[in-house]
N, C-alpha and C positions, 0 to 999 in steps of 0.2 A: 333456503337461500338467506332467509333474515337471521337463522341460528349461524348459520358458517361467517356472514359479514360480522354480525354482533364480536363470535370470537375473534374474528381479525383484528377487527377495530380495538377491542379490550387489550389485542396480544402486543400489538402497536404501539397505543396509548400508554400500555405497560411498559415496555421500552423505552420510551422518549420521558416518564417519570423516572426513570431509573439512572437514564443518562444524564438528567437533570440532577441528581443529586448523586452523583458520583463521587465517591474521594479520589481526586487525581495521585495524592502522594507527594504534590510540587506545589506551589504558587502559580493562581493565572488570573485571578484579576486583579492584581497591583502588579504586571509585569509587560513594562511598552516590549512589543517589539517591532522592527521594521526589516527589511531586506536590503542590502548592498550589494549591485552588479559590476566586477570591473572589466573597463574596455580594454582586450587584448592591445590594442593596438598605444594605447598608455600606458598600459605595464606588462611590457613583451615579457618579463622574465618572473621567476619564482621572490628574486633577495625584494624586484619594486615592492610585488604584490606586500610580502614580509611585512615591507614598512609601515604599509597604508594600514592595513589590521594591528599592528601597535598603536601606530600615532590615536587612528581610530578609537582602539579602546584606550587607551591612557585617556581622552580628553574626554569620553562616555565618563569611567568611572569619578570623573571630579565634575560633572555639573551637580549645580545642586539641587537637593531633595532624591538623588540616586544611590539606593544603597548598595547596590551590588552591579555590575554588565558585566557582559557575557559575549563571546562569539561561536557559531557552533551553523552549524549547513543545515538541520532542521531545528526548529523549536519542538520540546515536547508536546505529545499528543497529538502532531501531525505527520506521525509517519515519518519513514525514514528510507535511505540505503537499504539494499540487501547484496551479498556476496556469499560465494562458497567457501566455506571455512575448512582449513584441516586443522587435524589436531597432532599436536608433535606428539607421537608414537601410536599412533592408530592407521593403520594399512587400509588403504582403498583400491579396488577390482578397476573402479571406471569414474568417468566423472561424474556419471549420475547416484554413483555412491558416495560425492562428498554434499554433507548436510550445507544449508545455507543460513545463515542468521543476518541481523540487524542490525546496522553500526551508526552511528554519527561521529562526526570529527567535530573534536568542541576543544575551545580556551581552557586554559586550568583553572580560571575561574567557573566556569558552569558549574561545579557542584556548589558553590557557595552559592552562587545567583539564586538557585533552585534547592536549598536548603537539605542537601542531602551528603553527607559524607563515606567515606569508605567503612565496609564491616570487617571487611578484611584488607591486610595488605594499608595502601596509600592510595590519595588520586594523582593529580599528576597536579607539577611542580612547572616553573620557567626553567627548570634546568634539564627538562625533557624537550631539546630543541634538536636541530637539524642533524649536529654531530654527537648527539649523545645515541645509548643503545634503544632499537626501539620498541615500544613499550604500549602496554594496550589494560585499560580499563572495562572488567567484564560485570552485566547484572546479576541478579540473582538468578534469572529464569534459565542462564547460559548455565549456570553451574549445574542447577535441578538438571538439566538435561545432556552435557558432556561430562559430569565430573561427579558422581553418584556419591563419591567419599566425600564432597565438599572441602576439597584441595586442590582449588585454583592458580593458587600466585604460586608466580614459580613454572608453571606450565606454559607452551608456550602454542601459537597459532599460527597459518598465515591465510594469508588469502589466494582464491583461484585455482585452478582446475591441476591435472598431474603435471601437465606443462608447464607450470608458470613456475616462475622464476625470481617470484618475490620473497622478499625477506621474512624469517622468520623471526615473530616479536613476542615477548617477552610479559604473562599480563601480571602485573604488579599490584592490584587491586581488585575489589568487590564490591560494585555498593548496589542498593535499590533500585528497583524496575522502576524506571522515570521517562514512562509513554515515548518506548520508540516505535510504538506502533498505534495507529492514530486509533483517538476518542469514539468508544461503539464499535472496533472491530472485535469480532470472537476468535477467541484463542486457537480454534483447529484454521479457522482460515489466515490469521495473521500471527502465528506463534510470537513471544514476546520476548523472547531470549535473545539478546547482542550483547554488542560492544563498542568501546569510543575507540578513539582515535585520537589523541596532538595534535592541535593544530596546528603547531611550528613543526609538525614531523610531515606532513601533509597539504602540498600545495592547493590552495582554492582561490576560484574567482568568483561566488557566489555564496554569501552567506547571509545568516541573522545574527541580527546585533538584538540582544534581548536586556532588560533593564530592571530591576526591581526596585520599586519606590517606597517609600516609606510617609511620607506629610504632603507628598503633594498628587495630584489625579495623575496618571499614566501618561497620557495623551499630552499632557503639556509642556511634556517632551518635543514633543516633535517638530518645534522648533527649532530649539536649541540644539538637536541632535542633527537635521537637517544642513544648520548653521556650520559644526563641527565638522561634518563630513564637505560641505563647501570648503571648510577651512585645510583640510589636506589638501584635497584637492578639486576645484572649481566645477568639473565638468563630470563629476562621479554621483549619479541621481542616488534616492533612498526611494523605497516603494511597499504598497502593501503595510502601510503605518499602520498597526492598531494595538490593541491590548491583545495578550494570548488568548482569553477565553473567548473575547470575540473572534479571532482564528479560529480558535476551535469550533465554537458557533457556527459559524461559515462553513466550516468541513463537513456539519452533521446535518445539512439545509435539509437534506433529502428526510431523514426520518421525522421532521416535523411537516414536510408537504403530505407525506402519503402518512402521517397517523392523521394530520387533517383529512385526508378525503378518505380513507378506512373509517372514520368516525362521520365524518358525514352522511354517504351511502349508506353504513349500518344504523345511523340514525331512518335514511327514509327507509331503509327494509324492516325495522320497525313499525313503523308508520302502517306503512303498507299490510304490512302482516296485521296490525292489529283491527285496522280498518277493514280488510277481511275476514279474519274472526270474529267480529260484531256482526256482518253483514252474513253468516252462513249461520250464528249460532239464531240472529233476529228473523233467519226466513224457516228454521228448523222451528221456533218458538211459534210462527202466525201459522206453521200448517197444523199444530195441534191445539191453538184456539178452542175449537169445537168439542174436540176432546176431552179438554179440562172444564169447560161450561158442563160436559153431558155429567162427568165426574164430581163436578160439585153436586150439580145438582141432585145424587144420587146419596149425596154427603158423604162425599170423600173431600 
């Protein structure tokens, strides 16, 4: 029992250093971000929503000490969307033959917020809006996995099952796996392969405003930014203010409680084991006492 806790706890403990020193591939502690919910009943239609997410970010990007903001439905490395994807010229039987991947719908700024631009192709533009064609930004792991020749752009996607009826879009772009699938999940159970979305192509009422700073702490934002979002509009709260890597933090609570008590227990099953070890080798030693007296004394 103390051998099986020991490796657990080790196995554990191993994990939670590893996730401690992870290369994300983005920025997450000099990046506020917060959550914006709008009330249907304020902005009954798609053109109000539109405006509020402009004004929004236009007045994020000019406070100061913010180098970059962003708007996008998750922040990286917490997870995301998922949908069934097809792929324009590939035949499916049923719907449980169309594969599913990973999406967020983000600002054309997110690749600059998050320091990462396209390999291939382009990311998207303001000119990728309501009336233009629509157009979709894929990572690298989508490629590794639909497109073996690594000749993405140009190919084109949609979403939903045989039935659906949605458009077919167009992906323009390639850049880097930038955590759409959250912080410490494994790749067989969270595959890592998606894609974005325009946000002007793409109506939301629930997104992250994310911020990257440069001279001043994150957090001191959130004022200002609070201020901003009043100043559109009065009665539209922000919530879940923090920096991303304390999001992320948050996400991953659970592998630091149980590498604590796997490390605890196999600290006392330690304990225990070795304080029985002493005690079975100390009652093995006092019954041959007599033994090792007869022994000497025979000069052995």
């Amino acid at each position: 029992m103390s051998v099986a806790l020991l490796v657990a706890s080790g196995l554990m403990i191993q994990s939670v250093v590893r996730l401690d020193n992870l290369e994300y591939g983005y920025p997450s502690d000099n990046v506020f971000t917060a959550r914006i919910g709008l009330f249907e009943e304020r902005f009954p239609d798609e053109g109000t929503r539109t405006r509020f997410w402009e004004q929004v970010l236009e007045r994020a990007q000019q406070l100061p000490g913010v180098r970059s903001a962003a708007l996008m439905t998750t922040a990286p490395g917490l997870g995301s969307w998922g949908a069934r994807i097809q792929i324009d010229g590939e035949s499916y039987t049923a719907d449980r033959d169309i594969p599913f991947a990973r999406y967020s719908v983000v600002s054309p700024e997110f690749f600059e917020t998050f320091e990462n631009d396209a390999l291939q192709g382009r990311v998207f533009t303001r000119l990728d809006g309501p009336d233009a064609a629509r157009v979709t930004v894929v990572n690298e792991s989508f490629v590794e996995r639909f497109f073996p020749d690594g000749q993405a752009v140009g190919r084109r996607i949609r979403q939903g099952g045989l039935q659906t009826e949605a458009e077919w879009i167009e992906i323009v772009g390639v850049v880097p796996d930038m955590g759409l699938t959250s912080v410490g999940d494994s790749e067989e159970d969270s595959p890592p392969h998606g894609f974005y979305l325009p946000l002007h192509q793409s109506d939301q009422r629930f997104l992250t405003l994310a911020a990257t700073t440069d001279e001043v702490a994150p957090l001191t934002l959130a004022g200002p930014v609070r201020d901003l979002v009043a100043g559109v509009d009065a009665d539209t709260p922000i919530y879940f203010v923090e920096t991303l890597q304390t999001a992320i933090d948050r996400n991953m609570w659970f592998y630091g409680i149980f590498g604590g008590l796997f490390a605890a227990f196999g600290a006392a099953a330690l304990f225990l084991a070795s304080v029985g070890l002493y005690g079975v080798m100390s009652f093995s030693v006092g019954r041959r006492i007599q033994e090792m007296g007869i022994r000497m004394a025979l000069g052995a």
